[in-house]
N, C-alpha and C positions, 0 to 999 in steps of 0.2 A: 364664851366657847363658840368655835365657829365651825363649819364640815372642811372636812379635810378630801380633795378628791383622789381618792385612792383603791388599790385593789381588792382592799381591806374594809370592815366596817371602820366607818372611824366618825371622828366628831364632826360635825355639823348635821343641815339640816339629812332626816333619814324616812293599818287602818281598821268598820268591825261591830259585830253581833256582843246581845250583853253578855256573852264569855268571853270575849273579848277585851271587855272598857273594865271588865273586874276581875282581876287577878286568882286562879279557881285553886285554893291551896291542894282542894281533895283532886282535881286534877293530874292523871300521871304523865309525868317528865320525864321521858324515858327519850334514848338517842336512836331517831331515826335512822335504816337503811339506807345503802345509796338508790336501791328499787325504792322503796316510799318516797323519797324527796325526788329523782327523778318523776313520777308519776304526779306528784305534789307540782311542780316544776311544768309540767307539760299542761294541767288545769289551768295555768295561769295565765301560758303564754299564747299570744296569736297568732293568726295563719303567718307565716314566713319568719317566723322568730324561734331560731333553736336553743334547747334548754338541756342542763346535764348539769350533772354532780359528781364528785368524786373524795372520796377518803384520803387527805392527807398523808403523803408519803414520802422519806426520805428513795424509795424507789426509785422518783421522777426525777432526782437531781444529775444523776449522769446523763439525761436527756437534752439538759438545757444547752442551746448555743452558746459558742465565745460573750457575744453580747450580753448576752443574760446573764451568764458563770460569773461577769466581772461585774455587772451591778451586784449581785448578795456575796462575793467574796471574800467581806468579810463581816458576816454576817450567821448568827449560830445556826448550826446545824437546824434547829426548829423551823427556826425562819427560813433556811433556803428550802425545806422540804415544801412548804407552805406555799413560797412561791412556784417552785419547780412544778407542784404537782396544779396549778393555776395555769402555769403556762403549758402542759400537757392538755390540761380539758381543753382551755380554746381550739390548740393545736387541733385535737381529734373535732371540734362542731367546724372549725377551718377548711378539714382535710386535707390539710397541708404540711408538711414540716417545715415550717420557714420559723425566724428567730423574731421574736415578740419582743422590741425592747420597751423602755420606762418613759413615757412623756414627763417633761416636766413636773404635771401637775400629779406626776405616781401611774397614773392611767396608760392600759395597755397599748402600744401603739401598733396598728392592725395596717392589713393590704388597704389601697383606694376602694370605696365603695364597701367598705364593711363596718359594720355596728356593732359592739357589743361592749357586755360591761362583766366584772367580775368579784366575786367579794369570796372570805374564807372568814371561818373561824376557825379555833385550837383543831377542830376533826373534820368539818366537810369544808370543798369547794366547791361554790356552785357560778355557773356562767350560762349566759342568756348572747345570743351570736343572728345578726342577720345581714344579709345581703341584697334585702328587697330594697329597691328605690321607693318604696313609699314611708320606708322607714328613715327617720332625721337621725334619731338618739334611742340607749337601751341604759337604764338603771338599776341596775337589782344587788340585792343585801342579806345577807343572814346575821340572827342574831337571836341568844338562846333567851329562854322564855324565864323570864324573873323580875322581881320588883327589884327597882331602883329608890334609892334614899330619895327623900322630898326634897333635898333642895337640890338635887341632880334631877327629880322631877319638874320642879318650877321652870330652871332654865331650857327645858327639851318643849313641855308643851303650854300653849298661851291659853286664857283663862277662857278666851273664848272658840275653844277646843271642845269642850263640855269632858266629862269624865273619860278620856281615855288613856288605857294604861300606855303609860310612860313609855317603855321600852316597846312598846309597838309603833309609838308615835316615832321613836327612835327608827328604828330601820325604815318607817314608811318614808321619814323628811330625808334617810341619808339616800334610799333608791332613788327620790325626786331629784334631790341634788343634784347625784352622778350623774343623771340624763338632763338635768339645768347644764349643768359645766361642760358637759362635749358639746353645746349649742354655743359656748364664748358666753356663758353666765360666769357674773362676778362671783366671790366670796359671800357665802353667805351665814347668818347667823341662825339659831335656830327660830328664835320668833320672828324671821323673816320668811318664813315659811308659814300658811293657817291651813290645817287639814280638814276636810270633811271626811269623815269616815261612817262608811258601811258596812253590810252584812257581812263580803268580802272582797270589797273592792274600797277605793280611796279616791277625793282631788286635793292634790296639792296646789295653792297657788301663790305662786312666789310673786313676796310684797314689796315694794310698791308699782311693779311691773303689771300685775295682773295678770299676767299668765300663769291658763292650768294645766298641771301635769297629771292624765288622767292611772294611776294604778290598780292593780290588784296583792292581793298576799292571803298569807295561805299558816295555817297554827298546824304544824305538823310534827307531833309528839313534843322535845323541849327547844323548839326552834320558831320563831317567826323568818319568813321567806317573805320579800315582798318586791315586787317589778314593776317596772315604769315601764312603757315602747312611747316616743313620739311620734307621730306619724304628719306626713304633708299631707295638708289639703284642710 
């Protein structure tokens, strides 16, 4: 299984306190506000890095430009609201109405001098947007909070990972990713990626490169959120 760079969670590479590394069944999994994960969202991110969320909505689809109308054309209804209401958030951290179309690699394609990244699930969208020159790349992910089968665990995290929940290690390797691939990183597998994970922050470093992608993420009601920014210097 490899990461897919996309605007989406998706497969390949995607951190944490011991509620975290262990799955809290008594834990309540209730779906976050766009106020909560906004506020979730803005703890994570750093100076010059804009953050927002938004509830999935058939709404955003008469918004979208010719270019955009004709990538999810034909495509179901779910899906264009997913994307539409994606390419709304940017638009508004943008402040611009201009047409967002599809790079190759699925990834949003923005004005010169802008960075950002974007992921949804079935109900929220969340985007992270900057236009500081110190920033290279932005990664961020959502992804709801549940155990995954062990051997869809085996292939997410490497053994010398030490105990962390799977699907956390999921969203933290796919945010590293998406800020690897807008730098011109290859395809990657998932145990091409070894995570250190903390209280709530994270390093990703992608092997056999050695470079580390320093993140943060955030457990906010049934969602893990987690963000990469690269920065020069």
């Amino acid at each position: 299984m490899t990461f897919e760079c996309a605007e989406t969670g998706a497969s390949g590479p995607r951190p944490s306190s011991e509620a975290a590394r262990v799955p809290r069944e008594d834990a309540p999994h209730t779906t976050p506000s766009v106020v909560q994960v906004d506020r979730a969202l803005h703890a994570l991110a750093i100076s010059g890095v804009h953050v927002a969320s938004r509830v999935i909505s058939d709404r955003y689809i008469p918004t979208l430009h010719a270019l955009e109308r004709a990538a999810v054309a034909r495509s179901v209804v779910t899906r264009q609201a997913e994307f539409a209401t994606g390419r709304a958030l940017l638009r508004s951290l943008l402040g611009k109405d201009v047409p967002i179309p599809i790079a190759p690699d699925r990834a949003p394609v923005l004005p010169v001098g802008v960075h950002a990244s974007l992921a949804h699930d079935h109900h929220l969208a969340v985007a992270a947007l900057s236009r500081s020159a110190t920033v290279r790349s932005i990664g961020i992910d959502i992804e709801p909070v549940t155990e995954l089968p062990a051997e869809m665990a085996a292939v997410i995290v490497r053994t010398d990972e030490g105990p962390v929940d799977a699907h956390l290690a999921f969203t933290l390797k796919e945010a590293a990713y998406k800020a690897w691939s807008r730098l011109g990183g290859r395809m990657l597998d998932f145990h091409d990626v070894r995570l250190e994970v903390r209280a709530d922050s994270f390093v990703a470093e992608v092997l056999p490169t050695g470079m580390l992608l320093q993140g943060r993420y955030v457990n906010i009601g049934d969602r893990w959120i987690s963000l990469v920014v690269v920065q020069r210097g």
